[in-house]
C-alpha positions in Angstrom: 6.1 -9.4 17.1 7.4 -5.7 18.5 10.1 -6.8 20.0 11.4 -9.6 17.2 11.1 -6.3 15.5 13.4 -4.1 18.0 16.7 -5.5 16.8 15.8 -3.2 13.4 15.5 0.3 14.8 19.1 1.0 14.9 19.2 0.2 11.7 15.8 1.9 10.8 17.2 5.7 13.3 20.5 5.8 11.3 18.9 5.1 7.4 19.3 8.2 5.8 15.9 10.8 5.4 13.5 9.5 2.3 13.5 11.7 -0.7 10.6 14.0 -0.5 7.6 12.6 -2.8 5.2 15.5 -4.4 1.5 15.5 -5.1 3.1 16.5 -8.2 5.4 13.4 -8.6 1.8 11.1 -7.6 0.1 12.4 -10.3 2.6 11.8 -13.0 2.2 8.1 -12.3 0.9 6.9 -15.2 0.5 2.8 -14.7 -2.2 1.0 -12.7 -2.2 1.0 -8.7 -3.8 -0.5 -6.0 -3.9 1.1 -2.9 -4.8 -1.9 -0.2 -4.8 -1.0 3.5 -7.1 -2.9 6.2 -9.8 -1.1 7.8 -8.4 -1.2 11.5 -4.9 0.0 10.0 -3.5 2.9 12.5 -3.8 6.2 11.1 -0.3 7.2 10.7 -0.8 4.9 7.6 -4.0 5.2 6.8 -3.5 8.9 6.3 -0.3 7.9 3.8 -2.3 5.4 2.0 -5.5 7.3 1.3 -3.5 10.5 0.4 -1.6 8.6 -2.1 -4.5 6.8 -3.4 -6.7 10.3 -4.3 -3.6 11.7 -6.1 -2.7 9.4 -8.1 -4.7 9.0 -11.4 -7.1 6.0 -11.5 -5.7 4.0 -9.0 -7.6 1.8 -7.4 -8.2 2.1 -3.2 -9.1 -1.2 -1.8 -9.9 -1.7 1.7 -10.0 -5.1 4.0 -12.6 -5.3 6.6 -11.3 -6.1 9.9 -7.5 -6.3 8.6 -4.5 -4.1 10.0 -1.0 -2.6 8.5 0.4 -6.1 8.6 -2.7 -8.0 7.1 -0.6 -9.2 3.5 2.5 -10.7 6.2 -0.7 -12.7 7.9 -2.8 -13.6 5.3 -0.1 -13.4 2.3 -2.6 -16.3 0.4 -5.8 -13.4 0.7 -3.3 -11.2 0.1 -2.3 -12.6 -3.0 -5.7 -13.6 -4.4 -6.6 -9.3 -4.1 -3.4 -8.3 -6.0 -4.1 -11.4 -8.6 -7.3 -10.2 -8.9 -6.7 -6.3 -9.6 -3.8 -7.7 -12.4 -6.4 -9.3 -13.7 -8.3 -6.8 -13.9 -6.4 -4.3 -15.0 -5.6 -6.9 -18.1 -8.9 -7.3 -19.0 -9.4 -3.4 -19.5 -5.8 -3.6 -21.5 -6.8 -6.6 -23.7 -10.8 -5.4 -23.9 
């Protein structure tokens, strides 16, 4: 999969720099969010992931045992039945 992927990193080394994102900005988020990573996802995004998830208000961190940073491009059906799940959810609490 790296190297059906290397045809992208031109493209990914001349994107321009992504607009800084605040603590500040996270907190203002004021709509439900699930934060789902998998348990054996490398650190450089489980750092990003769980940072995000304890500053923004109420969201929800969700983690899959034994899934990586790619688990919702292998298991999009799993994948799907979590997010359908936390819309549900969050539904229920709106409606309730």
């Amino acid at each position: 999969m790296a190297l059906d992927n290397a045809r992208t990193l031109p493209l990914q080394f001349a994107a321009p720099s992504p607009l800084p994102l605040t603590r500040a900005q996270l907190q203002e988020i004021g709509v439900p969010v699930a934060i789902v990573r998998g348990a054996e996802t490398r650190p450089c995004y489980r750092v990003v992931a769980d940072a995000a998830g304890r500053c923004i208000p109420g969201a929800q961190r969700i983690v899959v045992p034994a899934a990586r940073h790619l688990w919702p491009v292998h298991a999009p059906a799993a994948f799907n039945e979590l997010l359908l799940g936390f819309l549900q959810m969050q539904a229920e609490r709106h409606d309730g």
